[in-house]
mmCIF file as Biopython writes it, N, C-alpha, C and O atoms, coordinates in Angstrom:
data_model
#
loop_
_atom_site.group_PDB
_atom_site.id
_atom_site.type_symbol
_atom_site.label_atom_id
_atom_site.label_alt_id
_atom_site.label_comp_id
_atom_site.label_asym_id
_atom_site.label_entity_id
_atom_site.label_seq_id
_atom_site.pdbx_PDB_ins_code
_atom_site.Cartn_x
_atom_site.Cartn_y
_atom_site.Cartn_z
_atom_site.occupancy
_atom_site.B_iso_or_equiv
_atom_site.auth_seq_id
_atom_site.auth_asym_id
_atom_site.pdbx_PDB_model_num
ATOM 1   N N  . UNK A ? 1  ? 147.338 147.601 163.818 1.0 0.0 1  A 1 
ATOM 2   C CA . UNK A ? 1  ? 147.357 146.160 164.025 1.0 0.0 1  A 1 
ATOM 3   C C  . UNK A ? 1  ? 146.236 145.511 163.238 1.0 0.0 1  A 1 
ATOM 4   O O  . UNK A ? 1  ? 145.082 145.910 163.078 1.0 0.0 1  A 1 
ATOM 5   N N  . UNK A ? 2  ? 146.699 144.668 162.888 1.0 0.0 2  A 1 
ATOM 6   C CA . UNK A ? 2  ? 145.446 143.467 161.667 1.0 0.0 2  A 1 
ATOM 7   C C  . UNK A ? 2  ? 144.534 142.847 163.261 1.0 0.0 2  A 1 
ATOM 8   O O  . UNK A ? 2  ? 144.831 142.297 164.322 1.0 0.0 2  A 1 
ATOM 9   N N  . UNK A ? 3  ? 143.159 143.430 162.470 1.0 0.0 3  A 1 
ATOM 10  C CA . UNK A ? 3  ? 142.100 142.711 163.730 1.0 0.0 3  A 1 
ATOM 11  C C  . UNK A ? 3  ? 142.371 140.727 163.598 1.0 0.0 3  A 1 
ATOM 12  O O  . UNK A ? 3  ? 143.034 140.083 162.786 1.0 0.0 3  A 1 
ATOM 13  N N  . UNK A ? 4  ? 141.735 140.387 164.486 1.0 0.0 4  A 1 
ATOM 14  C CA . UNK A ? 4  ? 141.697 138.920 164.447 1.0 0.0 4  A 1 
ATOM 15  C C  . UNK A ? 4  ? 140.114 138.191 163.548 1.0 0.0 4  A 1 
ATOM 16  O O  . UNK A ? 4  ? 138.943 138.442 163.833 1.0 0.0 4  A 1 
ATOM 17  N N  . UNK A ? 5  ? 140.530 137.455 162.668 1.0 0.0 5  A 1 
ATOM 18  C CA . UNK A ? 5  ? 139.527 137.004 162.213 1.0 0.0 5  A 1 
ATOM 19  C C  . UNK A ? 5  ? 139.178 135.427 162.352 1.0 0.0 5  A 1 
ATOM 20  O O  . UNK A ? 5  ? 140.071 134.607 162.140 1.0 0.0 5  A 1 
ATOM 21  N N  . UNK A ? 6  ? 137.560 134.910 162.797 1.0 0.0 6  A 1 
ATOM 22  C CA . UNK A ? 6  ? 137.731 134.048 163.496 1.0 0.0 6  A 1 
ATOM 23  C C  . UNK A ? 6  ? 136.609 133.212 162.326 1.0 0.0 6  A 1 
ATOM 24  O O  . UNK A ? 6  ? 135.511 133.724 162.109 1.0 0.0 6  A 1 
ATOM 25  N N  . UNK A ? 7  ? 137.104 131.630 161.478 1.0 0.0 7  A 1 
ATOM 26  C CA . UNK A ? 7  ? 136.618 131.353 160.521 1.0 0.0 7  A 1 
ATOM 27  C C  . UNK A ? 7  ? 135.818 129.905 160.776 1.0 0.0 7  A 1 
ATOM 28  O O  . UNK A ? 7  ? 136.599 128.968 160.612 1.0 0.0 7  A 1 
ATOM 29  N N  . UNK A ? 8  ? 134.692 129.547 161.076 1.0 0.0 8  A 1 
ATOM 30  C CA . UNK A ? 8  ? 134.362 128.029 161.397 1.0 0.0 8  A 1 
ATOM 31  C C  . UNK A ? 8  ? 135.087 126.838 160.755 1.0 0.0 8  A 1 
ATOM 32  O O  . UNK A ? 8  ? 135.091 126.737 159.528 1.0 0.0 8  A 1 
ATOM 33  N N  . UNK A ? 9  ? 135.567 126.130 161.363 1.0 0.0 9  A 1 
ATOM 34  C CA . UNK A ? 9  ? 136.109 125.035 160.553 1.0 0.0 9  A 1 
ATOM 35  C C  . UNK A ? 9  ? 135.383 123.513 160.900 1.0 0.0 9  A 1 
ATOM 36  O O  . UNK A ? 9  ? 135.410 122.514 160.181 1.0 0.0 9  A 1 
ATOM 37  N N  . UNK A ? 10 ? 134.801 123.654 162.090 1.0 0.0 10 A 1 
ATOM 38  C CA . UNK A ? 10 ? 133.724 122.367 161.850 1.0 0.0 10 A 1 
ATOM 39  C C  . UNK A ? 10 ? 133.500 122.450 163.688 1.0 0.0 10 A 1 
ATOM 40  O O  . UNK A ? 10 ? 133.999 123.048 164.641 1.0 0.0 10 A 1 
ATOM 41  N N  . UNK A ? 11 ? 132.588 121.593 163.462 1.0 0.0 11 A 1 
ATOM 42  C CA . UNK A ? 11 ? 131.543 121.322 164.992 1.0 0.0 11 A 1 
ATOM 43  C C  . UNK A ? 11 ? 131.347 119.489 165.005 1.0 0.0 11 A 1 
ATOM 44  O O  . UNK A ? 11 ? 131.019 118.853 164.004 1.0 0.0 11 A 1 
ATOM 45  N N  . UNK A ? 12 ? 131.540 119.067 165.936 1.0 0.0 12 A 1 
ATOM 46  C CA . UNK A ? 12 ? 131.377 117.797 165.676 1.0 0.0 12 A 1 
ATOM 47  C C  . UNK A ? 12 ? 131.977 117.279 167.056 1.0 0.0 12 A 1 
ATOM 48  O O  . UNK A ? 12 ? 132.829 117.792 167.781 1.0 0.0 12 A 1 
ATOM 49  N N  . UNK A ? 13 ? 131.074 115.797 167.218 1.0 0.0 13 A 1 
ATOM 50  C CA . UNK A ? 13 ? 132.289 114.994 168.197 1.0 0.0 13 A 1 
ATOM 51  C C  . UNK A ? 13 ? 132.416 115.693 169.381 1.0 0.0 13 A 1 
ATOM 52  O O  . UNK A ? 13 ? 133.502 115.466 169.914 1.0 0.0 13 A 1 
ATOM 53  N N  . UNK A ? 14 ? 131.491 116.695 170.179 1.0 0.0 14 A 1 
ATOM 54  C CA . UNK A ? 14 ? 131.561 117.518 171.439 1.0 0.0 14 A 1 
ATOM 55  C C  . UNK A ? 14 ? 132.742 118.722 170.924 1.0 0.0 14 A 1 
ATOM 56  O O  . UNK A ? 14 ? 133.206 119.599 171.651 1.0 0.0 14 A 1 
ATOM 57  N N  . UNK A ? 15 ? 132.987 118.552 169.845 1.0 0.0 15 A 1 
ATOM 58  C CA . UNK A ? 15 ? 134.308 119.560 169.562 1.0 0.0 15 A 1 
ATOM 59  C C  . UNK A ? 15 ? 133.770 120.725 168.796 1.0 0.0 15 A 1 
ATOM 60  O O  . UNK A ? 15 ? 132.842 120.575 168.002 1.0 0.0 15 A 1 
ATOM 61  N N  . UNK A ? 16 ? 134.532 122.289 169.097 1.0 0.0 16 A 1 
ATOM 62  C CA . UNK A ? 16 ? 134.423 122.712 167.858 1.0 0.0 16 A 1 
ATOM 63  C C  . UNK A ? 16 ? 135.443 123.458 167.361 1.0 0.0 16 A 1 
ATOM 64  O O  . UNK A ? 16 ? 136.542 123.137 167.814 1.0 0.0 16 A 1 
ATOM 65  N N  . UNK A ? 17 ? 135.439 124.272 166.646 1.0 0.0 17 A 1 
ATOM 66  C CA . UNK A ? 17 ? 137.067 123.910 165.712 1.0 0.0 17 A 1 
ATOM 67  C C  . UNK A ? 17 ? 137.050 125.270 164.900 1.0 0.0 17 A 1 
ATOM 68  O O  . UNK A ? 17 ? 136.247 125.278 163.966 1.0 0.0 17 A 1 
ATOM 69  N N  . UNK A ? 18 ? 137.806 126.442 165.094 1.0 0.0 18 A 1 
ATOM 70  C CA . UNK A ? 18 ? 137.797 127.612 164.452 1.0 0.0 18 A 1 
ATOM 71  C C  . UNK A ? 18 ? 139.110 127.687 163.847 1.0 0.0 18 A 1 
ATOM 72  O O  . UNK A ? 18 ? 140.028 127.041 164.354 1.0 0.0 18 A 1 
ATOM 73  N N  . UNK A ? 19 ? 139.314 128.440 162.764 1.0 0.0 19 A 1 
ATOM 74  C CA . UNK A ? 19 ? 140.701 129.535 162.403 1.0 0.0 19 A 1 
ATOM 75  C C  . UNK A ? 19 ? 140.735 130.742 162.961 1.0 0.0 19 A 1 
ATOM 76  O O  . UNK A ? 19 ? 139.608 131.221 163.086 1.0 0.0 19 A 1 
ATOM 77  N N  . UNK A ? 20 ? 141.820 131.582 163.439 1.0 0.0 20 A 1 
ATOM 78  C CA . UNK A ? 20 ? 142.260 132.189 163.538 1.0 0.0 20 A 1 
ATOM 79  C C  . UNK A ? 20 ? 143.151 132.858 162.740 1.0 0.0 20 A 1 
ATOM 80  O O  . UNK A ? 20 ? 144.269 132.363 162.599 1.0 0.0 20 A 1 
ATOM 81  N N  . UNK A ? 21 ? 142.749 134.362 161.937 1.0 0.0 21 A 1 
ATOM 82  C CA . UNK A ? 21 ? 144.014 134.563 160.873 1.0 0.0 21 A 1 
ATOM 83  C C  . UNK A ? 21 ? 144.073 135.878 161.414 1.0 0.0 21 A 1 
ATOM 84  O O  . UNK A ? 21 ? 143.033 136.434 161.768 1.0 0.0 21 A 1 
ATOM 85  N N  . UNK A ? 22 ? 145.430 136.557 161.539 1.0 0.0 22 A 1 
ATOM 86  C CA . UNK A ? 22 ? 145.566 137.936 162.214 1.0 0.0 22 A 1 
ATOM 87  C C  . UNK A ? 22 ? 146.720 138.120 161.188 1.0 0.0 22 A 1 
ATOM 88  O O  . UNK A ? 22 ? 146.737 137.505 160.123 1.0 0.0 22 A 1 
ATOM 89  N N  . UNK A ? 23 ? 147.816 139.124 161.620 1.0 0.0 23 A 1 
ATOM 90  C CA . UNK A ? 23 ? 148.973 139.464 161.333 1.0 0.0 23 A 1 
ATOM 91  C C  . UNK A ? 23 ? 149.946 138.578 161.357 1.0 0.0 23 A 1 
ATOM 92  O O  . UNK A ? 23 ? 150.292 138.231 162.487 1.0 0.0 23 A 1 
ATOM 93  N N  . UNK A ? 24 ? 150.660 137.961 160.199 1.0 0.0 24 A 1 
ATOM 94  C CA . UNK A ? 24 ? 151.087 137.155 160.319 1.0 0.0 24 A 1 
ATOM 95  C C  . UNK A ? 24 ? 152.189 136.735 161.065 1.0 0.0 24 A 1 
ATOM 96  O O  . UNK A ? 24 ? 153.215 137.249 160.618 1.0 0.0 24 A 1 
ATOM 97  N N  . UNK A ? 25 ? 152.416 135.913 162.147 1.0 0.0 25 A 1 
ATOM 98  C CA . UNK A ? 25 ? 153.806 136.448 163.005 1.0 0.0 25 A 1 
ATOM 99  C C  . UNK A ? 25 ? 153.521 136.762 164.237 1.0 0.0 25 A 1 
ATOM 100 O O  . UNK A ? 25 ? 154.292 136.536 165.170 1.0 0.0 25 A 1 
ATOM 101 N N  . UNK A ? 26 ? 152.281 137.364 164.371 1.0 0.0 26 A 1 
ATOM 102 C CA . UNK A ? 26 ? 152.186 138.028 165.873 1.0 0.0 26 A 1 
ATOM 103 C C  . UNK A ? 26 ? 150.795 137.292 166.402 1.0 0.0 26 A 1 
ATOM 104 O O  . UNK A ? 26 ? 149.832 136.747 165.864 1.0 0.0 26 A 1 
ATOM 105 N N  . UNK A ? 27 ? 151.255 137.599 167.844 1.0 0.0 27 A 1 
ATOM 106 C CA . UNK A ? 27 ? 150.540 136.313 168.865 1.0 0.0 27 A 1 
ATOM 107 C C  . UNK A ? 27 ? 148.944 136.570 169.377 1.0 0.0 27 A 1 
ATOM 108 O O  . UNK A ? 27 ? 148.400 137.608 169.750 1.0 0.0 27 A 1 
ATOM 109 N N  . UNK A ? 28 ? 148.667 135.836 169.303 1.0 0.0 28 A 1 
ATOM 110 C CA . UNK A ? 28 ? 146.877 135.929 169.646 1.0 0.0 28 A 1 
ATOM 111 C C  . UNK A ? 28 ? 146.414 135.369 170.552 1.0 0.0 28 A 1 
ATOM 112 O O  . UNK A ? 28 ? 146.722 134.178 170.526 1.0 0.0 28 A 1 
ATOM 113 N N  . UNK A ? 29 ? 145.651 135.706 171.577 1.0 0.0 29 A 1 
ATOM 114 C CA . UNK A ? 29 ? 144.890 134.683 172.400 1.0 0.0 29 A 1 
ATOM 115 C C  . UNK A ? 29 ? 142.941 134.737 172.056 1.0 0.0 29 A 1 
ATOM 116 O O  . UNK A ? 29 ? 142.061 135.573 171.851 1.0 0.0 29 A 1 
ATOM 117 N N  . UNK A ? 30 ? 143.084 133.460 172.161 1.0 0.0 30 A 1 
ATOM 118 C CA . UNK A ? 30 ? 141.345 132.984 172.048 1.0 0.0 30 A 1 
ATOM 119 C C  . UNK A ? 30 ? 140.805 133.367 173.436 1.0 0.0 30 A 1 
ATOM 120 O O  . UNK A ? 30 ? 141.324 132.711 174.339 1.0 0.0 30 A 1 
ATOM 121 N N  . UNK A ? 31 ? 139.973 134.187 173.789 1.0 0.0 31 A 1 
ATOM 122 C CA . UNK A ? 31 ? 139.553 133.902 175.031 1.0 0.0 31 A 1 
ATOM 123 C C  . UNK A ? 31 ? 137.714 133.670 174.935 1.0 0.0 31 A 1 
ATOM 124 O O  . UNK A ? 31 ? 137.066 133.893 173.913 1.0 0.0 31 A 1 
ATOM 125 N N  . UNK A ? 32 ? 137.280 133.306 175.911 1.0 0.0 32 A 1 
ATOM 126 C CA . UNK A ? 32 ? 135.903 132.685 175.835 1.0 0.0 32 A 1 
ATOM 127 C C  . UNK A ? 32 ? 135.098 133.165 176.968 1.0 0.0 32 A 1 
ATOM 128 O O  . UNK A ? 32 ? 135.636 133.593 177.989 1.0 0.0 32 A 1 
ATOM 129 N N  . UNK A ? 33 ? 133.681 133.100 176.800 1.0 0.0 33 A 1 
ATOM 130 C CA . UNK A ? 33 ? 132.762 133.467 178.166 1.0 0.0 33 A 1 
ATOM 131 C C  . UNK A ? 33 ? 131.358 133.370 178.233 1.0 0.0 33 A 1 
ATOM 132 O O  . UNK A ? 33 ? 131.116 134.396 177.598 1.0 0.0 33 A 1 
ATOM 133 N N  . UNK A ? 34 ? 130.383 132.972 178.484 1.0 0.0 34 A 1 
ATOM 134 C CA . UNK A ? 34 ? 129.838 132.185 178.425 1.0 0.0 34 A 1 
ATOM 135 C C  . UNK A ? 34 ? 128.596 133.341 178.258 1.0 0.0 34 A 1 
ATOM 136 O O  . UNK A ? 34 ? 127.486 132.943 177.905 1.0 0.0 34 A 1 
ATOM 137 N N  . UNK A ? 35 ? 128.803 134.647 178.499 1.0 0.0 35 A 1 
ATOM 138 C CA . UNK A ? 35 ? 127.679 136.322 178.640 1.0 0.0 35 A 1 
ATOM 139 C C  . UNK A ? 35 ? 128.831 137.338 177.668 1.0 0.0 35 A 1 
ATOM 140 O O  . UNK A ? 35 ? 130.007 137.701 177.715 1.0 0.0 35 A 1 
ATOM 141 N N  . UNK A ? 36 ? 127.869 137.464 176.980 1.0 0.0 36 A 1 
ATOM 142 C CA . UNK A ? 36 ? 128.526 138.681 175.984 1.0 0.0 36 A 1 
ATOM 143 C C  . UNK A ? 36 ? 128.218 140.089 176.494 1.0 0.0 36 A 1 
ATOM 144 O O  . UNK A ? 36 ? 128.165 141.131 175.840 1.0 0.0 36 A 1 
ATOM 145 N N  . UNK A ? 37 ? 128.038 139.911 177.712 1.0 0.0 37 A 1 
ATOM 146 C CA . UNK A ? 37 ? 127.249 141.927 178.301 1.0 0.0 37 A 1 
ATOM 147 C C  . UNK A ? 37 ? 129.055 141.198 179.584 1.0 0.0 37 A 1 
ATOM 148 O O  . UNK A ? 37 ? 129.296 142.133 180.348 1.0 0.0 37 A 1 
ATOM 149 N N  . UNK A ? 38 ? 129.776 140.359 179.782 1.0 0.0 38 A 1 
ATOM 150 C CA . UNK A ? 38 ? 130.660 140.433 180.519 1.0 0.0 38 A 1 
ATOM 151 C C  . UNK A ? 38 ? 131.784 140.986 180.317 1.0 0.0 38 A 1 
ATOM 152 O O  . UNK A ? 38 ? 132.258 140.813 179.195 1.0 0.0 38 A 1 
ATOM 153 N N  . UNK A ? 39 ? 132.656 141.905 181.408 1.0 0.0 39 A 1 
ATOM 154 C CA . UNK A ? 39 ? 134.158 142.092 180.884 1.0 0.0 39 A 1 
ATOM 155 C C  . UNK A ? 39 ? 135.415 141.065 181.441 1.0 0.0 39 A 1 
ATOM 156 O O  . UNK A ? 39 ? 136.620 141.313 181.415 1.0 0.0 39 A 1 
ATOM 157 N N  . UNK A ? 40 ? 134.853 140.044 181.865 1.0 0.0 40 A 1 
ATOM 158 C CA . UNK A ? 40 ? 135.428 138.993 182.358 1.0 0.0 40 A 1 
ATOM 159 C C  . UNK A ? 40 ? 135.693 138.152 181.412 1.0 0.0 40 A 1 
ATOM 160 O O  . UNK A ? 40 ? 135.261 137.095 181.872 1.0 0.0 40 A 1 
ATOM 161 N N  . UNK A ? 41 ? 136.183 137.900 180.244 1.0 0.0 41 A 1 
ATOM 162 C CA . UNK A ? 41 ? 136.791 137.220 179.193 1.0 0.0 41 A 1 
ATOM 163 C C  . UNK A ? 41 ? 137.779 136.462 179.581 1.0 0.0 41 A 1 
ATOM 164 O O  . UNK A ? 41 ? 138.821 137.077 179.809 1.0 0.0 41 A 1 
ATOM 165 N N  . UNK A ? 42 ? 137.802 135.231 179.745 1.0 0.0 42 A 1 
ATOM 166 C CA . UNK A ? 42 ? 138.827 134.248 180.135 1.0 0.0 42 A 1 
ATOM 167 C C  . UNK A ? 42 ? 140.023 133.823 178.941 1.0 0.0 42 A 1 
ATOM 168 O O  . UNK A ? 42 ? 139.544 132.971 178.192 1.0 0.0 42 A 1 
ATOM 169 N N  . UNK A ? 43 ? 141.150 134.113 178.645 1.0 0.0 43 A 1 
ATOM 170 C CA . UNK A ? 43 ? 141.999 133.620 178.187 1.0 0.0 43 A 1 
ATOM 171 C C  . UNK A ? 43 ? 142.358 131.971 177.857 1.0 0.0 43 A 1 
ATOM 172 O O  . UNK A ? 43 ? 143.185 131.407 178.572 1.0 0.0 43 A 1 
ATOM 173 N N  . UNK A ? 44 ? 141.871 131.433 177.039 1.0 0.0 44 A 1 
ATOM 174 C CA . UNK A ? 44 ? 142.424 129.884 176.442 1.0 0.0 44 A 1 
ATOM 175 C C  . UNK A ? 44 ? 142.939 129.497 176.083 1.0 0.0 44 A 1 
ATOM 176 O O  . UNK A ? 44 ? 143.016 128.298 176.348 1.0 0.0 44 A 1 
ATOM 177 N N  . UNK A ? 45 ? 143.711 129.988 175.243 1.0 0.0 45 A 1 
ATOM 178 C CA . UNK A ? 45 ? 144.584 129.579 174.266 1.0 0.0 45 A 1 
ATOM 179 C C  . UNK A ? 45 ? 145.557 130.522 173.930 1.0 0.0 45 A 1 
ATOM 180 O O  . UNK A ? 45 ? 145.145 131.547 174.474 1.0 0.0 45 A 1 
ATOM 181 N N  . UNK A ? 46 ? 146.814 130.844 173.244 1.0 0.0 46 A 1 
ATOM 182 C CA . UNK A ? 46 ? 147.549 131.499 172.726 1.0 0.0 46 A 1 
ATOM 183 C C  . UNK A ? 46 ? 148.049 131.029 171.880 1.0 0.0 46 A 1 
ATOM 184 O O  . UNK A ? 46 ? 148.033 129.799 171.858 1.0 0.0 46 A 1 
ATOM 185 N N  . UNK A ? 47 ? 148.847 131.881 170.587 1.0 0.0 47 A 1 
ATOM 186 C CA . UNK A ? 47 ? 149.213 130.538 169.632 1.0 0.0 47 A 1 
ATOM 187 C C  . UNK A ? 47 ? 149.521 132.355 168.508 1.0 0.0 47 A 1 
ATOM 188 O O  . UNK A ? 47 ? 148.976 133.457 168.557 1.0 0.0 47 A 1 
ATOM 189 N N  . UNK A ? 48 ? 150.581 131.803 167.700 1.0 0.0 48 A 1 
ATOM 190 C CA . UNK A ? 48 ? 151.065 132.503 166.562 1.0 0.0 48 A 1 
ATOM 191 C C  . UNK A ? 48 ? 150.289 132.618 165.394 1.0 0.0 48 A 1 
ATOM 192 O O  . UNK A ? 48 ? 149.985 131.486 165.018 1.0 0.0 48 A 1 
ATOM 193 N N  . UNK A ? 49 ? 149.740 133.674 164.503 1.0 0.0 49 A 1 
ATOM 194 C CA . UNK A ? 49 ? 148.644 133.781 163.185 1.0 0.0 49 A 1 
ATOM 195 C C  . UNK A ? 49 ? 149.422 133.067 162.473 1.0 0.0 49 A 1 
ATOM 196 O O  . UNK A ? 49 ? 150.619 133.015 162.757 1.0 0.0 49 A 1 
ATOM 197 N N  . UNK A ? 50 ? 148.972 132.469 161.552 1.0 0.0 50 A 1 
ATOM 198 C CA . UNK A ? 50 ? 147.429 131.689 161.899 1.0 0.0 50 A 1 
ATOM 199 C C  . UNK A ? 50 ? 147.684 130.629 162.469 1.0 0.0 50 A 1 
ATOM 200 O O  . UNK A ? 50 ? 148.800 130.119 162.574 1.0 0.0 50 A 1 
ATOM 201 N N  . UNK A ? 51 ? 146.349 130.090 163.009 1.0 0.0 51 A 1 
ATOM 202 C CA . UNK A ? 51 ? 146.244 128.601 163.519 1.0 0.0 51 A 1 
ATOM 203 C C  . UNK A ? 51 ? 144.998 128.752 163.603 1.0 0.0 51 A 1 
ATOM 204 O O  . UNK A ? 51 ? 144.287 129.731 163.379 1.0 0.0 51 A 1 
ATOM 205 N N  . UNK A ? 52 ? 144.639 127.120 164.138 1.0 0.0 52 A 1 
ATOM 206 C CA . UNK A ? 52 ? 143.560 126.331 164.728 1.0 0.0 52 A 1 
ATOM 207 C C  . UNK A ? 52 ? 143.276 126.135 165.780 1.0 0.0 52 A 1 
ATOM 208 O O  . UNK A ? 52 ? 144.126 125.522 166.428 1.0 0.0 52 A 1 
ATOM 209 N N  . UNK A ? 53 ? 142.301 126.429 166.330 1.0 0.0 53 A 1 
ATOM 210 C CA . UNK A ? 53 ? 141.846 126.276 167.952 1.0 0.0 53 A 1 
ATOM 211 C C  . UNK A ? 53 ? 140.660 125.016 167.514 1.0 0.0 53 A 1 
ATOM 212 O O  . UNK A ? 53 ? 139.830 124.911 166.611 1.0 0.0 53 A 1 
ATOM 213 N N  . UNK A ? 54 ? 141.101 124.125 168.724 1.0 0.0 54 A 1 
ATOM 214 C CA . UNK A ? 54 ? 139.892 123.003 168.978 1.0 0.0 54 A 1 
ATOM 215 C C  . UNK A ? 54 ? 139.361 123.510 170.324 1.0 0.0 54 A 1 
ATOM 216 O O  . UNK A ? 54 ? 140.199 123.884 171.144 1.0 0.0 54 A 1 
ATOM 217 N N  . UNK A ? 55 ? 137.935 123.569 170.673 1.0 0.0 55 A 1 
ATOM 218 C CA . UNK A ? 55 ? 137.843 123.544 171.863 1.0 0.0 55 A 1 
ATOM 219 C C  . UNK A ? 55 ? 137.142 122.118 172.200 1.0 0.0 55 A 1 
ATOM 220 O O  . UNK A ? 55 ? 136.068 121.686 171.783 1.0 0.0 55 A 1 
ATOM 221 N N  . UNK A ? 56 ? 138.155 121.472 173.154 1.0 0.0 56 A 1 
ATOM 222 C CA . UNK A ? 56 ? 137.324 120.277 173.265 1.0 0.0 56 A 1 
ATOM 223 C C  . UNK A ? 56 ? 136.298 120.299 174.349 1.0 0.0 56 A 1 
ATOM 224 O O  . UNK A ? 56 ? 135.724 119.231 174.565 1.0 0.0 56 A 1 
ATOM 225 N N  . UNK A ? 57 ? 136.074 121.016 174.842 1.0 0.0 57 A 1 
ATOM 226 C CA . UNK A ? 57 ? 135.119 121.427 176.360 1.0 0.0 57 A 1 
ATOM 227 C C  . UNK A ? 57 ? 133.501 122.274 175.670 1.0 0.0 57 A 1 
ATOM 228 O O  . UNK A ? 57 ? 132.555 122.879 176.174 1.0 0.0 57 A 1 
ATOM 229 N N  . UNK A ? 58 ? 133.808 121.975 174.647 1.0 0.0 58 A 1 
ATOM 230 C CA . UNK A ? 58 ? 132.337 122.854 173.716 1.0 0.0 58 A 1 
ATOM 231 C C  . UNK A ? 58 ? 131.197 122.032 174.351 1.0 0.0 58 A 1 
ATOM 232 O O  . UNK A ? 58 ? 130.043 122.450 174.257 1.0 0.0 58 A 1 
ATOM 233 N N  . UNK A ? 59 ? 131.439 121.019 174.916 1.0 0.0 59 A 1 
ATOM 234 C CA . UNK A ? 59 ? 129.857 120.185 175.011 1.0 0.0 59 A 1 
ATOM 235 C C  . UNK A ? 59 ? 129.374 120.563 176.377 1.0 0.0 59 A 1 
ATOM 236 O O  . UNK A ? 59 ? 128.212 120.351 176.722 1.0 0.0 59 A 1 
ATOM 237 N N  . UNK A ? 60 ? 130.430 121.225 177.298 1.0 0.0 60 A 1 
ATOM 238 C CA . UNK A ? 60 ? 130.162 121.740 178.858 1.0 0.0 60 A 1 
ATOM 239 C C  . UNK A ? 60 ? 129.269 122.788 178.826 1.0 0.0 60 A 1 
ATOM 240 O O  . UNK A ? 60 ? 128.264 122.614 179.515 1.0 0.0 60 A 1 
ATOM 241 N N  . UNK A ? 61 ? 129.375 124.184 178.017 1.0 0.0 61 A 1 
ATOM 242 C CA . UNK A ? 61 ? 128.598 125.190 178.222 1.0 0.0 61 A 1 
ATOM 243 C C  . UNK A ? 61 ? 127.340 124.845 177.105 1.0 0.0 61 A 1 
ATOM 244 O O  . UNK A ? 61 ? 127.294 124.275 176.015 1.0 0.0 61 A 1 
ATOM 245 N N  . UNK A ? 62 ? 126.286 125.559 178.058 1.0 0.0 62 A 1 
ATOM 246 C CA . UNK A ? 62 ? 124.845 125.707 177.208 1.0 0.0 62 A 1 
ATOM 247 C C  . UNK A ? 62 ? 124.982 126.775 175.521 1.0 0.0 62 A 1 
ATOM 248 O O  . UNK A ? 62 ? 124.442 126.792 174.415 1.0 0.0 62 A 1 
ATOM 249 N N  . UNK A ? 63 ? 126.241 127.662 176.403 1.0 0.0 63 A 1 
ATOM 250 C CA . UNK A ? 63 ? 126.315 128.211 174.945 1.0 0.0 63 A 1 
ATOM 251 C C  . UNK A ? 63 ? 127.998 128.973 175.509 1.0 0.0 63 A 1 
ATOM 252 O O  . UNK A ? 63 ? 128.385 129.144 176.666 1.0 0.0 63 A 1 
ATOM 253 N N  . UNK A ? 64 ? 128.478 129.195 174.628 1.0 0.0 64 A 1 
ATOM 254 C CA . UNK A ? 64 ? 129.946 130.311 174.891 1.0 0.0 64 A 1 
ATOM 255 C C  . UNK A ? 64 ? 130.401 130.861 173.562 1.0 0.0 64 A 1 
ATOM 256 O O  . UNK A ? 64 ? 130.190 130.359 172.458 1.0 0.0 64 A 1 
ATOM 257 N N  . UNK A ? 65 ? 131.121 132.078 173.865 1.0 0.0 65 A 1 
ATOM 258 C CA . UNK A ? 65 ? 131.101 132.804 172.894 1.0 0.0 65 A 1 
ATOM 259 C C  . UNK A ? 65 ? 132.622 133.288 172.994 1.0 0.0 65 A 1 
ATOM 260 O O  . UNK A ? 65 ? 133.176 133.484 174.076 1.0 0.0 65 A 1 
ATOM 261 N N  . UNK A ? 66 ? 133.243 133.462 171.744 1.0 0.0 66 A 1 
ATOM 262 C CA . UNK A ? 66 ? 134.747 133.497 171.699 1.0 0.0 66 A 1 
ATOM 263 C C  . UNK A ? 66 ? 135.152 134.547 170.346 1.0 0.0 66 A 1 
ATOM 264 O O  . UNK A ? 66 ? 134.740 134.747 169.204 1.0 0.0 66 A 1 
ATOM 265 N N  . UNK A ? 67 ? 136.436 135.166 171.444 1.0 0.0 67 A 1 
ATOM 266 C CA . UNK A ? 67 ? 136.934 136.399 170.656 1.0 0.0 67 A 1 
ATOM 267 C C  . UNK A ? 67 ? 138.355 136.079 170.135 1.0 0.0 67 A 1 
ATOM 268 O O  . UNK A ? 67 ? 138.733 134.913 170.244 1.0 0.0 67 A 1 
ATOM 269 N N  . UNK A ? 68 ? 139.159 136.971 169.594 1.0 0.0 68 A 1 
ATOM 270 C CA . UNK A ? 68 ? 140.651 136.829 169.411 1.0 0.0 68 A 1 
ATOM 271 C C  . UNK A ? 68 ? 141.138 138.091 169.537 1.0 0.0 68 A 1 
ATOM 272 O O  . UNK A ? 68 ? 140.735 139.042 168.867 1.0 0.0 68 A 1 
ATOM 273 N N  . UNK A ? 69 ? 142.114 138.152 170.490 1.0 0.0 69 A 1 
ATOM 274 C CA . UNK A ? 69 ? 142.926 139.330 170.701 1.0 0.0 69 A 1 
ATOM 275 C C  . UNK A ? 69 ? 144.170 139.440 170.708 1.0 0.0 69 A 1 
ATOM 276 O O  . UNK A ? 69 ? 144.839 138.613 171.327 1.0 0.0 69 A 1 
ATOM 277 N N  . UNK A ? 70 ? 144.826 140.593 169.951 1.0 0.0 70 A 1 
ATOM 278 C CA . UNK A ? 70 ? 146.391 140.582 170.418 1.0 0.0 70 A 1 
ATOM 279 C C  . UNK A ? 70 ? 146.898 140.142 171.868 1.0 0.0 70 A 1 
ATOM 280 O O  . UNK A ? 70 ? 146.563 140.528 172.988 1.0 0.0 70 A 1 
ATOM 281 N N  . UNK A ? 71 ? 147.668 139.358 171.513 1.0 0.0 71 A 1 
ATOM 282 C CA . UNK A ? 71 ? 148.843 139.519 172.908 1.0 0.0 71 A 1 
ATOM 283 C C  . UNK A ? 71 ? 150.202 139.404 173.083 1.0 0.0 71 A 1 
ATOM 284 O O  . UNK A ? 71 ? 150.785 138.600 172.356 1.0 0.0 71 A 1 
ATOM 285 N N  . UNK A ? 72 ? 150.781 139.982 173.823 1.0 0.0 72 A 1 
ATOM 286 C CA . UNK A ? 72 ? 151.760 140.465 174.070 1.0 0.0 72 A 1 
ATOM 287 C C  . UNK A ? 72 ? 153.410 139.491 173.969 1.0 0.0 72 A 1 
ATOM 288 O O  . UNK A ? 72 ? 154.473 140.047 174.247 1.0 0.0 72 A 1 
#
């Protein structure tokens, strides 16, 4: 499986704004969490390679940190 690659596309406006490029065709979820020592990774988004994730809730956490994983 093609890992997920996650590309800045801008910060701004309480927003921030990544790419997502995986396998083309097959489905990905963004998930987010606010401790990188956690296995509690919350699921956000889902969406077909490639796309764009906005997170508009970026201005809530002091800091969060976000992965991309296959899904099903």
């Amino acid at each position: 499986a093609t890992p997920a690659i996650l590309s800045l596309v801008g910060y701004g406006n309480n927003h921030f704004q990544f790419l997502l490029t995986g396998q083309a065709g097959s489905s990905y979820a963004i998930q987010a969490s606010t401790n990188l020592t956690t296995t509690n990774w919350l699921s956000i988004f889902t969406n077909v390679s490639p796309f764009t994730f906005v997170d508009s809730n970026a201005n809530s956490f002091p800091q969060r940190f976000y992965r991309g994983v296959s899904s099903p």
